[in-house]
N, CA, C and O atoms as a GROMACS GRO file, in nm:
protein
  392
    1UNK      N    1  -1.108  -0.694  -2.037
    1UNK     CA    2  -1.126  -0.702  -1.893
    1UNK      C    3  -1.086  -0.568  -1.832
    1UNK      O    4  -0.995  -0.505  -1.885
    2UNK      N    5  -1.159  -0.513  -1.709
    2UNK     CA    6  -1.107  -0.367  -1.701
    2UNK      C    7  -1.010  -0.381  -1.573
    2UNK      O    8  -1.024  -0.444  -1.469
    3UNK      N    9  -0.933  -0.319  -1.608
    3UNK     CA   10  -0.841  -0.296  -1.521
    3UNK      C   11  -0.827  -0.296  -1.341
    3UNK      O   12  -0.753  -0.351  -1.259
    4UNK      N   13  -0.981  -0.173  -1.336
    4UNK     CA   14  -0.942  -0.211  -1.162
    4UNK      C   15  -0.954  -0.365  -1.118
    4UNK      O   16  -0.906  -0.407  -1.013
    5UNK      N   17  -1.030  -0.451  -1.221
    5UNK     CA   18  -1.071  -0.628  -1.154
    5UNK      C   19  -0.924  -0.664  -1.164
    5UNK      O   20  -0.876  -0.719  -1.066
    6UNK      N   21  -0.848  -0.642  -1.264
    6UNK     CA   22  -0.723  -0.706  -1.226
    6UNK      C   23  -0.650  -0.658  -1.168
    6UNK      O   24  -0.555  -0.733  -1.146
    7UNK      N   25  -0.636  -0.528  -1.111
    7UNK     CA   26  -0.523  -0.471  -1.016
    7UNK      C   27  -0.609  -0.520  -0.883
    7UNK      O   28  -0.533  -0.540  -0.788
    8UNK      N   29  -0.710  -0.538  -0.860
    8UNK     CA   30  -0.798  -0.593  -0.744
    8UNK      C   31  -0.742  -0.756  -0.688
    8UNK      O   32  -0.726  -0.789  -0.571
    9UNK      N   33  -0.715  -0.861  -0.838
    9UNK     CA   34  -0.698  -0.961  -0.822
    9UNK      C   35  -0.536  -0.925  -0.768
    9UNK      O   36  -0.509  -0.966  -0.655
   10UNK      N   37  -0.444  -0.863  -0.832
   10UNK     CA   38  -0.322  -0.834  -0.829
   10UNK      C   39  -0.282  -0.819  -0.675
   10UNK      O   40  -0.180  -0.860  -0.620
   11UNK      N   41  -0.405  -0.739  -0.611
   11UNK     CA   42  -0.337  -0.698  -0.472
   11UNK      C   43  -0.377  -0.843  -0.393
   11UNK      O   44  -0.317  -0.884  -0.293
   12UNK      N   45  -0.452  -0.888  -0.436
   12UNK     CA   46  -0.494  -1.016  -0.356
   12UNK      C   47  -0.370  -1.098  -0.362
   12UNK      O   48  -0.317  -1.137  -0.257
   13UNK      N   49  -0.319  -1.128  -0.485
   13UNK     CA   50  -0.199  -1.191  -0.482
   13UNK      C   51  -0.101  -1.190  -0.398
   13UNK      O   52  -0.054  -1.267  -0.314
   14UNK      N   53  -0.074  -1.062  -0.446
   14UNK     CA   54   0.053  -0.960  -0.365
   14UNK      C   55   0.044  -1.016  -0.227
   14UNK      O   56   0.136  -1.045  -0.151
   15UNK      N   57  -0.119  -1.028  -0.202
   15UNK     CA   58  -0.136  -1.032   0.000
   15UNK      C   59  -0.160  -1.155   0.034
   15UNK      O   60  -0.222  -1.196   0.132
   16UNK      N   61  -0.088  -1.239  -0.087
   16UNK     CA   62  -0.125  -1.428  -0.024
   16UNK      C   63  -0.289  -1.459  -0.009
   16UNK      O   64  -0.332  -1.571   0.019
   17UNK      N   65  -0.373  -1.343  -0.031
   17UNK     CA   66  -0.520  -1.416  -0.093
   17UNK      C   67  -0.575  -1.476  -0.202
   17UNK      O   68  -0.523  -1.509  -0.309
   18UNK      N   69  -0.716  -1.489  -0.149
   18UNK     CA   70  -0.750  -1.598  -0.300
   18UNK      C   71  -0.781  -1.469  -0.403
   18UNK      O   72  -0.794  -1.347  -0.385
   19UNK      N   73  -0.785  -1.558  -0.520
   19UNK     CA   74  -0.809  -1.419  -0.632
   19UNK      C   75  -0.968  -1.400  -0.639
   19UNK      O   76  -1.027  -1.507  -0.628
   20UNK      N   77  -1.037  -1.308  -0.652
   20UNK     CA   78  -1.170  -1.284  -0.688
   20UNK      C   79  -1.197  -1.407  -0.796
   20UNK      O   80  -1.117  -1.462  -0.872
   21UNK      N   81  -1.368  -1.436  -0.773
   21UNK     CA   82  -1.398  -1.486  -0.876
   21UNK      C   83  -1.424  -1.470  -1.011
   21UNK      O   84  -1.465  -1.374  -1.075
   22UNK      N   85  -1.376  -1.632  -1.055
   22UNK     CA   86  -1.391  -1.583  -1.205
   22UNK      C   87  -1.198  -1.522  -1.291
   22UNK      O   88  -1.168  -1.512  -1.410
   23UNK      N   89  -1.127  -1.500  -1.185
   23UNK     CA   90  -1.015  -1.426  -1.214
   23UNK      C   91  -0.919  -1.542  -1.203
   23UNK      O   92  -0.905  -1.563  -1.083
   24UNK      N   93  -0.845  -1.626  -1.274
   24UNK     CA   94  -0.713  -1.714  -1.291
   24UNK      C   95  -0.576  -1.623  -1.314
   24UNK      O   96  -0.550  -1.516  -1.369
   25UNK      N   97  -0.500  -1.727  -1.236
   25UNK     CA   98  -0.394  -1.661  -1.277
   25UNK      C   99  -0.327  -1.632  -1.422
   25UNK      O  100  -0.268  -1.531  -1.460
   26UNK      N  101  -0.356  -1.764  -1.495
   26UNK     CA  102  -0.366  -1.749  -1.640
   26UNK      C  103  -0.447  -1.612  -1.681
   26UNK      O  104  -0.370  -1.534  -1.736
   27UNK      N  105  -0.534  -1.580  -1.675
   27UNK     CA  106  -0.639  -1.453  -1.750
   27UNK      C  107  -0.533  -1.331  -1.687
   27UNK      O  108  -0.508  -1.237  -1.762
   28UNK      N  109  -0.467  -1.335  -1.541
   28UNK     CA  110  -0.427  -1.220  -1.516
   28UNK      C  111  -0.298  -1.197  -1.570
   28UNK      O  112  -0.250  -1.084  -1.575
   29UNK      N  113  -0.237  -1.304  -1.612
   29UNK     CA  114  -0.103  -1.285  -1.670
   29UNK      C  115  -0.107  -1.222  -1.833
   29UNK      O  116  -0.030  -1.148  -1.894
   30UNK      N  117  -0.260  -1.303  -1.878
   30UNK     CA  118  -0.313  -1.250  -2.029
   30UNK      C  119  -0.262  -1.103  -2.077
   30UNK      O  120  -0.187  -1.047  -2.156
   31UNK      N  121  -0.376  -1.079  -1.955
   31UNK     CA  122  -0.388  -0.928  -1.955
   31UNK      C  123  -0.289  -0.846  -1.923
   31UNK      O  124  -0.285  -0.735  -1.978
   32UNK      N  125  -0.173  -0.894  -1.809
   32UNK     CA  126  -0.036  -0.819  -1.793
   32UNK      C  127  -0.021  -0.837  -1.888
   32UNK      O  128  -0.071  -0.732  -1.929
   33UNK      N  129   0.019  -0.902  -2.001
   33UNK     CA  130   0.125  -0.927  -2.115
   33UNK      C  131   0.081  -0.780  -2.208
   33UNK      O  132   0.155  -0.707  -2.273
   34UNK      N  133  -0.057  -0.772  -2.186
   34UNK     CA  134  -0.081  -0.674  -2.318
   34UNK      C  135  -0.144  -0.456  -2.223
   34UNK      O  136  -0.186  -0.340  -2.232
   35UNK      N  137  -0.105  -0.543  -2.167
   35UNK     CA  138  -0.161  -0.372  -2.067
   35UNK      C  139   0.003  -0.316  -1.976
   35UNK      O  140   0.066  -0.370  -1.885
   36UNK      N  141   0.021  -0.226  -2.032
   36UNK     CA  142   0.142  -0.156  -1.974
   36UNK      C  143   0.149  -0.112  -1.857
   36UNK      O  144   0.244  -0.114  -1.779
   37UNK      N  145   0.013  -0.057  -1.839
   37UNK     CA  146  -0.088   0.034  -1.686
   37UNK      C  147  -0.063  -0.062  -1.572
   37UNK      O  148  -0.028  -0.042  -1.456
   38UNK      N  149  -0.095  -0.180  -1.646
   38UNK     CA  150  -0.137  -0.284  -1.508
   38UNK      C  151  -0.025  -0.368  -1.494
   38UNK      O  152  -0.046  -0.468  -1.425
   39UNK      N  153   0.097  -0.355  -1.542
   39UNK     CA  154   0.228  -0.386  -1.528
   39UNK      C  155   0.339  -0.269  -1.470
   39UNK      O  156   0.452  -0.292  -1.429
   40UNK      N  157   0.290  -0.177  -1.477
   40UNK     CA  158   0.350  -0.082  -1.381
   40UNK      C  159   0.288  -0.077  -1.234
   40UNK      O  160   0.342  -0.068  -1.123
   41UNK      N  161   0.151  -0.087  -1.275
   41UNK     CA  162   0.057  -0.095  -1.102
   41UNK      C  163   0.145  -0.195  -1.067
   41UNK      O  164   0.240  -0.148  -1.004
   42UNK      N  165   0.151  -0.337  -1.087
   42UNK     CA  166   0.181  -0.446  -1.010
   42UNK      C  167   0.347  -0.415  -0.962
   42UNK      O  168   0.401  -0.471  -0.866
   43UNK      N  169   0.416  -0.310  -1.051
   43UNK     CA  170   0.546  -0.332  -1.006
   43UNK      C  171   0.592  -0.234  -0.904
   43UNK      O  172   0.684  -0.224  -0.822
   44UNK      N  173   0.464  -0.149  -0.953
   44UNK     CA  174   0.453  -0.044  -0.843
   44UNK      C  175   0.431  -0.105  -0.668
   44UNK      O  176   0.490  -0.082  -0.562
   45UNK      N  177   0.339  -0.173  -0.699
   45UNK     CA  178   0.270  -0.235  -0.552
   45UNK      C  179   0.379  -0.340  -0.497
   45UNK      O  180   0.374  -0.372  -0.378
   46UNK      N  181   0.470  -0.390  -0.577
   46UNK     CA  182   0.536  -0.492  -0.490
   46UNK      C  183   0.684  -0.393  -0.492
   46UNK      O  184   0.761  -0.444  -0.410
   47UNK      N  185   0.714  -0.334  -0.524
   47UNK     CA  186   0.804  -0.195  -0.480
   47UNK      C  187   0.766  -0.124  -0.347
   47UNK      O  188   0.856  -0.090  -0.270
   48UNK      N  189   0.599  -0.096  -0.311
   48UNK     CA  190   0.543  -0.053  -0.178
   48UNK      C  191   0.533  -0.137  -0.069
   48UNK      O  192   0.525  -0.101   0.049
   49UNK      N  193   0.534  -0.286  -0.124
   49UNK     CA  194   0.501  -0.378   0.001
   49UNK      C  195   0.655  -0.414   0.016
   49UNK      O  196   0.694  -0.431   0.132
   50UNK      N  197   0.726  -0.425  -0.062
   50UNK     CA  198   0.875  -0.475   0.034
   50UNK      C  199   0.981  -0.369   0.041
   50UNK      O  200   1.098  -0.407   0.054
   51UNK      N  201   0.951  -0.219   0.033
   51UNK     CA  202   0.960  -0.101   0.143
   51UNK      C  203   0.924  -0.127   0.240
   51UNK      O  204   1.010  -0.167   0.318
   52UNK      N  205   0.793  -0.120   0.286
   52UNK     CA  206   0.716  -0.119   0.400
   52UNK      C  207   0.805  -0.255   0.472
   52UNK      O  208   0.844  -0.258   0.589
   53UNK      N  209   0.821  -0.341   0.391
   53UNK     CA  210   0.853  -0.472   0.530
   53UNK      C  211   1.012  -0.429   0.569
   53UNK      O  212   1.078  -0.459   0.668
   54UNK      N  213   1.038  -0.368   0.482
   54UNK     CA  214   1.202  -0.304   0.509
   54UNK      C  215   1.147  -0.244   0.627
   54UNK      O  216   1.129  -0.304   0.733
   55UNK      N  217   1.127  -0.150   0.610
   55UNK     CA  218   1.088  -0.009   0.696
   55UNK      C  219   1.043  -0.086   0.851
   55UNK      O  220   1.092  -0.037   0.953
   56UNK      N  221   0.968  -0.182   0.863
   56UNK     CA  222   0.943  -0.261   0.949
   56UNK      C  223   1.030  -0.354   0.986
   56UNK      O  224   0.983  -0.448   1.049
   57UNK      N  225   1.131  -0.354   0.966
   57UNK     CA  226   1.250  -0.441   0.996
   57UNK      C  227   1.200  -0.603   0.972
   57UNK      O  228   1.227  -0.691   1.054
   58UNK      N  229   1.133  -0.623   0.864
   58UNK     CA  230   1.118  -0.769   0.833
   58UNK      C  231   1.094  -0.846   0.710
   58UNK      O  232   1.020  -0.939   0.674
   59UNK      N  233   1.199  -0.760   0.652
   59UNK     CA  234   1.204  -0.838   0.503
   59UNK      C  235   1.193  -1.007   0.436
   59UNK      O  236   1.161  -1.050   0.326
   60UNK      N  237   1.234  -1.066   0.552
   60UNK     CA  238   1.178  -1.204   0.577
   60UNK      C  239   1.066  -1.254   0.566
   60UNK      O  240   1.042  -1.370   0.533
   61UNK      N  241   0.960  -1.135   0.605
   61UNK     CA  242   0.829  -1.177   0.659
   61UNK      C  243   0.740  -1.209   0.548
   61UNK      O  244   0.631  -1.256   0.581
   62UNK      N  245   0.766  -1.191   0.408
   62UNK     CA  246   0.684  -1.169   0.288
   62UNK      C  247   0.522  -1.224   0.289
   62UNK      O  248   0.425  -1.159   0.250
   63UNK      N  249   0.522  -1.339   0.336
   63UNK     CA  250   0.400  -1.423   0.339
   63UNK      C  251   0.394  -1.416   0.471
   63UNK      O  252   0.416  -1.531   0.508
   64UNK      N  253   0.377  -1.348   0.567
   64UNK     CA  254   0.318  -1.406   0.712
   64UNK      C  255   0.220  -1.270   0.750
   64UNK      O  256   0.254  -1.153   0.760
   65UNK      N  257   0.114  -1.320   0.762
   65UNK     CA  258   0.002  -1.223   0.773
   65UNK      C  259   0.022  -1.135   0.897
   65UNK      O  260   0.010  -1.013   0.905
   66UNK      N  261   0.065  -1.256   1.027
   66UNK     CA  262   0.108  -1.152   1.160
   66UNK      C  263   0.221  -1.043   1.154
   66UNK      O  264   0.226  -0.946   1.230
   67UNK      N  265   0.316  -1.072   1.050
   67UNK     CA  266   0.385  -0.943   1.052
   67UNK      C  267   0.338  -0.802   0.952
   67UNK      O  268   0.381  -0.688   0.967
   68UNK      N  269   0.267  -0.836   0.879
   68UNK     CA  270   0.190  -0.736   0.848
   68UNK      C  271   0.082  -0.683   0.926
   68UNK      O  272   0.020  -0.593   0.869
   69UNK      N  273   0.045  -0.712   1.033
   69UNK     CA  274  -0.058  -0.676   1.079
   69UNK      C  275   0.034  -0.610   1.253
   69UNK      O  276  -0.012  -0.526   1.330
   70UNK      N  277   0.156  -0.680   1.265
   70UNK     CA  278   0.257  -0.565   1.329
   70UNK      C  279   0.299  -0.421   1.278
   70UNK      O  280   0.306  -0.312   1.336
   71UNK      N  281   0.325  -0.459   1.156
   71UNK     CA  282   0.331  -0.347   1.056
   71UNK      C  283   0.215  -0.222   1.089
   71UNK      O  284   0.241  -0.112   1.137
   72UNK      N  285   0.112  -0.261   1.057
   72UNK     CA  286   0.007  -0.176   1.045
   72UNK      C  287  -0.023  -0.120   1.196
   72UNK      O  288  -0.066  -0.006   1.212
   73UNK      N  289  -0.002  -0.192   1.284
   73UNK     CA  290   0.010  -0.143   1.501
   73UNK      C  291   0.117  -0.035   1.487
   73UNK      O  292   0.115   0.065   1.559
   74UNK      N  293   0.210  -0.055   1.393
   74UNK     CA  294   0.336   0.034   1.465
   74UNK      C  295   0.351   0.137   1.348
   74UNK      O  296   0.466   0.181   1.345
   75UNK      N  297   0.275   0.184   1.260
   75UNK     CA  298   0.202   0.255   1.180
   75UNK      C  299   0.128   0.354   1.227
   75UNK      O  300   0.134   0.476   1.215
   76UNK      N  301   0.050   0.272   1.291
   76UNK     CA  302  -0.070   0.390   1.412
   76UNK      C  303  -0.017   0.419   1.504
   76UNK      O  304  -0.070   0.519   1.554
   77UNK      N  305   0.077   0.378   1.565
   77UNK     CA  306   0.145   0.424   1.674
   77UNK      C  307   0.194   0.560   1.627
   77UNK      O  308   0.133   0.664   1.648
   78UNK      N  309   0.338   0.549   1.546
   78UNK     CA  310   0.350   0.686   1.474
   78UNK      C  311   0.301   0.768   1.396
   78UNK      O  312   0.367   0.837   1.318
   79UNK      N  313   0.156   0.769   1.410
   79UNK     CA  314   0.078   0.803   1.306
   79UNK      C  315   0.135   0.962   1.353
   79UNK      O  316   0.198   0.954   1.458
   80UNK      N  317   0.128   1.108   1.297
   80UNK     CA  318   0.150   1.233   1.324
   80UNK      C  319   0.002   1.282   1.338
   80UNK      O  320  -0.082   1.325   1.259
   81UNK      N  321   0.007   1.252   1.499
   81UNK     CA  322  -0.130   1.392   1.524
   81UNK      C  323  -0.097   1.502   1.552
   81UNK      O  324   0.017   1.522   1.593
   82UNK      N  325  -0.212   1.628   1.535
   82UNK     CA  326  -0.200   1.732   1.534
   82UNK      C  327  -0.160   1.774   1.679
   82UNK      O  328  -0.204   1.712   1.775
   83UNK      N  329  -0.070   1.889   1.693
   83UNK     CA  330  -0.022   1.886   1.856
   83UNK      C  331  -0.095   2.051   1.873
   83UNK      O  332  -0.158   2.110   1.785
   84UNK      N  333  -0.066   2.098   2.006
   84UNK     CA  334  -0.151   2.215   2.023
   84UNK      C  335  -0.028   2.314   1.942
   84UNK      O  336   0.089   2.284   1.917
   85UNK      N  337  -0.099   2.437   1.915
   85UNK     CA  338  -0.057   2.564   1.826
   85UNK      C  339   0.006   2.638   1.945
   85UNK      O  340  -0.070   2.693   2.026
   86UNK      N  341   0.134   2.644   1.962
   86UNK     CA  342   0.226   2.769   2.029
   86UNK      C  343   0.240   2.903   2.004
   86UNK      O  344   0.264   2.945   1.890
   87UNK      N  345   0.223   2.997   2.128
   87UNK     CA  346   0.210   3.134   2.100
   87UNK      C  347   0.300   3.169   2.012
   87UNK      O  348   0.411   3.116   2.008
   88UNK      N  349   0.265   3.253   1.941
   88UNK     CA  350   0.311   3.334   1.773
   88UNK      C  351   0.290   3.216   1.672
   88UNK      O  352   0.349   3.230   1.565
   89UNK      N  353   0.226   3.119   1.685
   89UNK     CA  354   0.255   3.027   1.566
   89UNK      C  355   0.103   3.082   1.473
   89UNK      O  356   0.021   3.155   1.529
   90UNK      N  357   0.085   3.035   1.335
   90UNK     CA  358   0.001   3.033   1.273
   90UNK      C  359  -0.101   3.102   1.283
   90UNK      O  360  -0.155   3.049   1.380
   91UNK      N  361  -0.184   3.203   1.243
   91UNK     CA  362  -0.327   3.284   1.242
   91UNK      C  363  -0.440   3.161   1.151
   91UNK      O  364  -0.392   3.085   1.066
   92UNK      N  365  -0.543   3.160   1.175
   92UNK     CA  366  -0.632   3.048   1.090
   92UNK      C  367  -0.620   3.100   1.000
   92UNK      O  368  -0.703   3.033   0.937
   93UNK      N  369  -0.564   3.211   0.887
   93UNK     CA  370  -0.527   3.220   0.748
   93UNK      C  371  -0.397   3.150   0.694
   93UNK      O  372  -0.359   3.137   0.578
   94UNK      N  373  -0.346   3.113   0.802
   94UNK     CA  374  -0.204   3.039   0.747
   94UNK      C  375  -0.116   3.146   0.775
   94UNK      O  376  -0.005   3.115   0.734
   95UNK      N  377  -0.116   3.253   0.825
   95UNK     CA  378   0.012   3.341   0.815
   95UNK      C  379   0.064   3.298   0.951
   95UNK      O  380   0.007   3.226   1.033
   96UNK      N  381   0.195   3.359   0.958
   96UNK     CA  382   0.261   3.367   1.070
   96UNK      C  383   0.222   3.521   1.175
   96UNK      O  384   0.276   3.629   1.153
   97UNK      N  385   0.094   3.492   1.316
   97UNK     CA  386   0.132   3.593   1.374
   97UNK      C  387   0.242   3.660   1.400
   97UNK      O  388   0.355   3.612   1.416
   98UNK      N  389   0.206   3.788   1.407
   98UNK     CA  390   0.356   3.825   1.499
   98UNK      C  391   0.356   4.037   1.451
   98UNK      O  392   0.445   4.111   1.493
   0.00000   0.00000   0.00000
């Protein structure tokens, strides 16, 4: 079975969805048992999602779709846009005028 279908089913998990078809949880555990790759992905990904709910002050929230989707509002909020360029800053080669 190749890998991205089960790191695909994996994130579905992770996100309280259904698994793709055709994909059991039995077949995906199969395949964790014998793939190292796709046992680091998965431990990787649930290491990223309960950061993020930290970081969002809601470690509680694991299964509730509305706080992930607060998550992702207050994400874009601080997203870092580009601000205007101040005299002496940067030449379009990257150097520092001056």
């Amino acid at each position: 079975m190749l890998c991205t279908r089960i790191r695909t089913a994996l994130s579905a998990r992770l996100d309280g969805e259904e698994l793709p078809p055709g994909l059991t949880a039995r077949r995906i555990e199969t395949h964790l048992a014998d793939c190292r790759d796709c046992r680091r992905w998965e431990a990787q990904s649930r290491a990223l999602t309960a950061g993020l709910r930290r970081a969002a002050g809601h470690p509680e929230d694991d299964d509730d779709p509305a706080a992930a989707d607060a998550l992702l509002a207050r994400l874009r909020e601080v997203a870092v846009r580009p601000g205007p360029v101040s005299p002496g800053g940067a030449d379009s080669g990257g150097n520092r005028a001056g």
